[in-house]
C-alpha positions as CSV (number, residue, x, y, z in Angstrom):
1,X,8.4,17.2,-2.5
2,X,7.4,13.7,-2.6
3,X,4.6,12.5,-0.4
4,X,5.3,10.1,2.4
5,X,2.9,7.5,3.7
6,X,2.4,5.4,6.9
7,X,1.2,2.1,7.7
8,X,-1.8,4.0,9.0
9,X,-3.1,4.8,5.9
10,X,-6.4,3.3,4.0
11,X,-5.3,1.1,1.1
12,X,-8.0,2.6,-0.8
13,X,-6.7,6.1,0.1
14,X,-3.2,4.5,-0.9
15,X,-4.7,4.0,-3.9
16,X,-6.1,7.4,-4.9
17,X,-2.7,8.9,-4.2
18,X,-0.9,7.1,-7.3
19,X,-2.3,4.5,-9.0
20,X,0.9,3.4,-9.2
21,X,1.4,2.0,-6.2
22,X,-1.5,-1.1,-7.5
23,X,1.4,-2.9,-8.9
24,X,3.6,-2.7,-6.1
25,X,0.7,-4.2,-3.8
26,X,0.2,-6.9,-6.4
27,X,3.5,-7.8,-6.9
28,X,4.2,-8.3,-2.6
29,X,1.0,-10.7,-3.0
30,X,-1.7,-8.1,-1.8
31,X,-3.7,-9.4,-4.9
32,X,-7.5,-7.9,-3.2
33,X,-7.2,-4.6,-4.5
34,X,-10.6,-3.8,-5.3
35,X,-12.1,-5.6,-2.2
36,X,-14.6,-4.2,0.0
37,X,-11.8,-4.1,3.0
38,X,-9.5,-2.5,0.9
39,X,-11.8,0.5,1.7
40,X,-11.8,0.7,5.6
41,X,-8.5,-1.6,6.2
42,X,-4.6,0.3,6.8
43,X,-1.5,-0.9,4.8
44,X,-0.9,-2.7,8.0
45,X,-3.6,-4.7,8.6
46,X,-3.6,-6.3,5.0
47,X,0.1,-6.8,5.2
48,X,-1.0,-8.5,8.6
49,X,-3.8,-10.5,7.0
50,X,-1.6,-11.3,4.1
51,X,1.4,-13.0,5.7
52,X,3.4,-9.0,4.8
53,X,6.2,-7.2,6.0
54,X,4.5,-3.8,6.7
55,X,8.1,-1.9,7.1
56,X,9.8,-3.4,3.7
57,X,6.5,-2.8,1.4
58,X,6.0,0.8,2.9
59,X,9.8,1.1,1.9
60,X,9.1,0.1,-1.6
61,X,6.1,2.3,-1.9
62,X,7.7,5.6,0.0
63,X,11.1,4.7,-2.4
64,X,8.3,4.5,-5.4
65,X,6.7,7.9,-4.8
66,X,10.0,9.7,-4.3
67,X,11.7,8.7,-7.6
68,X,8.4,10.5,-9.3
């Protein structure tokens, strides 16, 4: 069973779960990756910072993790 994520989750802890996911952040324009906030900041409040729609990228990463 594919994992699920929330727009609670740490983007660094995003990260660890499938590196994978890096391009999909890049591509929606979340291009700070390896910043220091990516550590302690949710998918929400970088999507919220950077302009995002939280609901369509956590779609594109859940729909991501699923076809694995």
């Amino acid at each position: 069973m594919a994992q699920t994520v929330t727009k609670d989750i740490i983007i660094g802890d995003l990260i660890l779960i499938d590196r994978g996911i890096i391009p999909i952040l890049m591509n929606a324009g979340m291009h700070c990756i390896g910043c220091p906030s990516s550590q302690g900041e949710t998918l929400e409040e970088a999507c919220m910072v950077h302009g995002m729609d939280t609901e369509a990228l956590l779609k594109d990463i859940n729909d991501y993790l699923a076809s694995k």
